[in-house]
C-alpha positions as CSV (number, residue, x, y, z in Angstrom):
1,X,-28.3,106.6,111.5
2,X,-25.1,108.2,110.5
3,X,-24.4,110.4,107.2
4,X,-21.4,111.4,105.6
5,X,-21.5,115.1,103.5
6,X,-18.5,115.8,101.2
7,X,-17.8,118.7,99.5
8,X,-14.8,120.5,97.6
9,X,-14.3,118.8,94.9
10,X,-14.1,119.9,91.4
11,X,-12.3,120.6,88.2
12,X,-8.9,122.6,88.8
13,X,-5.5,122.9,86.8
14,X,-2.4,121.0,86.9
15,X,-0.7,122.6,89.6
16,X,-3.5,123.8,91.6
17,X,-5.5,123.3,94.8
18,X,-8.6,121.5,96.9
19,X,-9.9,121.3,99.8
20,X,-11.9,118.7,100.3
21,X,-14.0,118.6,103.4
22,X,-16.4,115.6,105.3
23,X,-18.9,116.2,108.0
24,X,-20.2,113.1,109.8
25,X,-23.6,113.5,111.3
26,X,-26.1,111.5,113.4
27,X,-26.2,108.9,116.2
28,X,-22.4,109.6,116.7
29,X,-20.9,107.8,120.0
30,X,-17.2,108.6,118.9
31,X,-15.3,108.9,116.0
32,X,-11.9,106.8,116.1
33,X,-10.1,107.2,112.0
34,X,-11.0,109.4,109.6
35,X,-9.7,109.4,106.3
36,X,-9.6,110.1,102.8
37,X,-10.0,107.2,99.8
38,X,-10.1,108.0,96.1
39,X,-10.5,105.1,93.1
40,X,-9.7,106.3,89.6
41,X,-11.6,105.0,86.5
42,X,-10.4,101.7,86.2
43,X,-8.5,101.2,89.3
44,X,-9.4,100.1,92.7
45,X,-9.9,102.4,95.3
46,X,-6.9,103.4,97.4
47,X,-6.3,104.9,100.5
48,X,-4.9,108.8,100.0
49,X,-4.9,109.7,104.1
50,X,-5.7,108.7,107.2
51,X,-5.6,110.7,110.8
52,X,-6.5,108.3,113.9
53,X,-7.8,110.4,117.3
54,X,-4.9,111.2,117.7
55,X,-2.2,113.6,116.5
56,X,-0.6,111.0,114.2
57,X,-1.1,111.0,109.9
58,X,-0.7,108.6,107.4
59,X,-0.2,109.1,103.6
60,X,0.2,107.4,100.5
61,X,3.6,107.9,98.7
62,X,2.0,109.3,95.9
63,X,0.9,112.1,97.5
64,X,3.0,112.5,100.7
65,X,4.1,116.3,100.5
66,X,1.3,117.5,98.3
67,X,-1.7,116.9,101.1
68,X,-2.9,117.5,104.5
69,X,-5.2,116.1,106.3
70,X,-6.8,117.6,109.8
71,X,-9.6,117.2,111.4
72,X,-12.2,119.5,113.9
73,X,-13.7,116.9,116.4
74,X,-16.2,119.4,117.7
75,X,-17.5,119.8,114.3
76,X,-17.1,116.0,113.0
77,X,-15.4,116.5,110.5
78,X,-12.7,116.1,108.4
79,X,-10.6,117.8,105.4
80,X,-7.9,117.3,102.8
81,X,-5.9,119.8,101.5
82,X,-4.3,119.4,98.1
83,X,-1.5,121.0,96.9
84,X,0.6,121.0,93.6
85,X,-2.1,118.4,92.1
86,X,-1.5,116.5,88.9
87,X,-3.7,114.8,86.4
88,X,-3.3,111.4,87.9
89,X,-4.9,112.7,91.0
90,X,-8.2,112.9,89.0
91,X,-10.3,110.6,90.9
92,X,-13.9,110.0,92.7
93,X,-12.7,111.1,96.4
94,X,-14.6,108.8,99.5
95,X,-14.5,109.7,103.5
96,X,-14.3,107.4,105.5
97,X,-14.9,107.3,109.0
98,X,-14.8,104.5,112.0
99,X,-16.9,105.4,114.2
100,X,-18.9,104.6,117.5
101,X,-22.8,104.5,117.3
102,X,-25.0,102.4,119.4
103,X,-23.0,100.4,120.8
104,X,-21.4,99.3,117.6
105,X,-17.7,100.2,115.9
106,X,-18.5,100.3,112.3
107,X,-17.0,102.0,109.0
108,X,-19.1,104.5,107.1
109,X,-18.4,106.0,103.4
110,X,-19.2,109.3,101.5
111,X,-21.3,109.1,98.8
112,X,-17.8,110.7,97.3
113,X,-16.9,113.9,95.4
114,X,-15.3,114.5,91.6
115,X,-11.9,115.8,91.5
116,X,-10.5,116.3,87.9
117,X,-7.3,117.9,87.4
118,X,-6.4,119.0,83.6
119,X,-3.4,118.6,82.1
């Protein structure tokens, strides 16, 4: 059994910040990627960040300058700073992380966290 916690999100201003964290918990063999999704009402959900094992990122264009995303392998988890935000970054916010557990390489989700940034 593996679970995902999220927290940080919320309702902030136009121009303000988060910091969205996820702690992975459980049967944990490894953790490969880690990463941050979000899906807007009416869109489908899209990828915001990604950081393998490695030292290595990946963003989407749309927010490439405005986030950060780390990660503390000794506590399992991972965060997303968010910087400058806009109204069209109001969105339901899922972790994901690929992970090792039993023998198997599989992807778990967050249940996902509200962020809603007013105009």
């Amino acid at each position: 059994q593996v679970q995902l916690v999220e927290s940080g999100g919320g309702l902030v201003q136009a121009g303000g910040s988060l910091n969205l964290s996820c702690a992975a918990s459980g049967s944990i063999t490894s953790i490969n990627v880690m990463g941050w999704y979000r899906q807007a009402p009416g869109k489908q959900r899209e990828l915001v960040a990604t950081i393998p094992s490695g030292s290595s990122t990946n963003y989407a264009r749309s927010v490439k300058g405005r986030c950060t995303i780390s990660r503390d392998n000794a506590k399992n988890t991972v965060y997303l700073q968010m910087n400058s935000l806009k109204p069209e970054d109001t969105a339901v916010y899922y972790c994901n992380v690929r992970l090792w557990s039993s023998g198997w390489l599989r992807d778990y989700w967050g249940h996902g966290t509200q962020v809603t940034v007013s105009s």
